[in-house]
VMD Tcl script that draws the C-alpha trace (Angstrom):
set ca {
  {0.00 0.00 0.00}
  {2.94 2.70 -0.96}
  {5.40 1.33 1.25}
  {7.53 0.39 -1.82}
  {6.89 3.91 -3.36}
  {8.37 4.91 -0.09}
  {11.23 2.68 0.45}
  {12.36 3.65 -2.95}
  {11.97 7.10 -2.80}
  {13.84 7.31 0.76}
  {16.80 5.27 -1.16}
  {16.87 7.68 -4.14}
  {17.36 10.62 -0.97}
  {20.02 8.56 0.29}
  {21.95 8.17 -3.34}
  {21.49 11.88 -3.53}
  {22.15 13.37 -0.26}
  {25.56 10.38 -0.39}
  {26.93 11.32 -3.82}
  {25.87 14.40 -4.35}
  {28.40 17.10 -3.85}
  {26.26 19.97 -1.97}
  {23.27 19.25 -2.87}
  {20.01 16.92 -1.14}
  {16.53 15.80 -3.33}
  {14.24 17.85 -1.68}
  {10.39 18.23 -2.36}
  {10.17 22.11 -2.48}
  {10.03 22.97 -6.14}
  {9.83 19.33 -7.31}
  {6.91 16.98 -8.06}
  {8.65 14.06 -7.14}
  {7.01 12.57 -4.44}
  {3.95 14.64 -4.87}
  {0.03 13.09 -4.91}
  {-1.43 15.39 -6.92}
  {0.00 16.59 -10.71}
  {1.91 19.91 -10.59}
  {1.85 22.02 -13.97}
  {2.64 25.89 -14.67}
  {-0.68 27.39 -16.13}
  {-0.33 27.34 -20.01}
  {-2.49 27.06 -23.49}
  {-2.25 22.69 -23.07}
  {-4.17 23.50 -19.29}
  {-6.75 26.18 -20.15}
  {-4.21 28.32 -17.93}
  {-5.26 26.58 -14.99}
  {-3.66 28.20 -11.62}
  {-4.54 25.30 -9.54}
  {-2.26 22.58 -10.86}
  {0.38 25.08 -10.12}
  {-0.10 24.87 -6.48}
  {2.02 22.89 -4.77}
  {0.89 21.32 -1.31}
  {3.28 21.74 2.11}
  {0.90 20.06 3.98}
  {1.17 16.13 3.27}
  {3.63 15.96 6.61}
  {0.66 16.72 8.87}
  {-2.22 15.04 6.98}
  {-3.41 12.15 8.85}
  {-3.24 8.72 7.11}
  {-0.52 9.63 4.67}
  {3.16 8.50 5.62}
  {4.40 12.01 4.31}
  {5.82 12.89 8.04}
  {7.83 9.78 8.09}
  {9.22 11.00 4.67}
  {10.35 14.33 6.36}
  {11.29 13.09 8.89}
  {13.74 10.82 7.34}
  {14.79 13.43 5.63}
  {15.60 15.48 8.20}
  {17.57 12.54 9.78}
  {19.63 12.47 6.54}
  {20.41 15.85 6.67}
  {21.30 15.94 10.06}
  {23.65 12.76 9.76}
  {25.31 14.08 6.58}
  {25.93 17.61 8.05}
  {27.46 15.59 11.37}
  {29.66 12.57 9.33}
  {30.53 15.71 6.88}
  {30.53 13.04 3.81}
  {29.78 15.96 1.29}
  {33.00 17.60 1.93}
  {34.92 14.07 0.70}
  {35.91 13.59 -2.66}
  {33.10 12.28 -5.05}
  {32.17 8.76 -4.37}
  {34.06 6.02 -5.90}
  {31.57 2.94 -6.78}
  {33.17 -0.38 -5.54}
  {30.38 -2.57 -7.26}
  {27.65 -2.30 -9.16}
  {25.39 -5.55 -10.03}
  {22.87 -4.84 -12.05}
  {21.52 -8.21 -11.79}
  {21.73 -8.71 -8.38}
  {20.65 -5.36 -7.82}
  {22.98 -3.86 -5.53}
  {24.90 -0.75 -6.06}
  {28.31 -0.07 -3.59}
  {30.15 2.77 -2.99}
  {32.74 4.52 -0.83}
  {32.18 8.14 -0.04}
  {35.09 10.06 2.47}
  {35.72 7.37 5.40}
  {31.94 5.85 4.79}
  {30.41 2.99 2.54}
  {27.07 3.11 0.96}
  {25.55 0.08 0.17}
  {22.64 -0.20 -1.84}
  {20.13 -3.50 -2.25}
  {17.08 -2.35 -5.07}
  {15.51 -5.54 -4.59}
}
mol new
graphics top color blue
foreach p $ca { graphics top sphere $p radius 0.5 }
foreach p [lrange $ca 0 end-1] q [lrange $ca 1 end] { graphics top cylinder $p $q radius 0.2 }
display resetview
């Protein structure tokens, strides 16, 4: 019932926040991870100004799993600011199975192991 959605989502924040060099995926801005379809008012729309709006409330809606999401998030923040990965040299894969499905990788002093199955 969108735990996978989840699970994969909070891995593709982890890839992100652990190889990218300053930057995190975060949902301000972005559709990705968003309910509802987010488009800028134009001709293909009828100019419609309420696909534009993007919702900030999902954390604090009961029965959605949106403030486990943030609060991941703000767990993955917090540990990369603390273990300081970012400032490390890009990440250097180690292995990367396709058919297994598992994706290594050594960031600074830390390893990142994946498993998309």
């Amino acid at each position: 019932k969108g735990y996978g959605g989840f699970a994969l989502l909070k891995m593709a924040k982890l890839l992100v926040t652990s190889l990218g060099c300053s930057a995190t995926l975060g949902f301000m801005g972005s559709e990705f991870g968003h309910l509802r379809a987010i488009d800028a008012p134009r001709r293909g729309n009828s100019y419609a100004k309420e696909l534009a709006c993007v919702s900030y409330d999902f954390a604090d809606a009961k029965g959605l799993r949106f403030k486990q999401l943030g609060l991941f998030q703000a767990w993955l923040n917090h540990l990369a600011s603390e273990l300081g990965w970012l400032a490390a040299a890009g990440g250097a894969p180690l292995r990367v199975d396709e058919e297994a499905q598992v994706l290594a990788y050594a960031r600074g002093r830390y390893l990142f192991v994946l498993n998309f199955h």
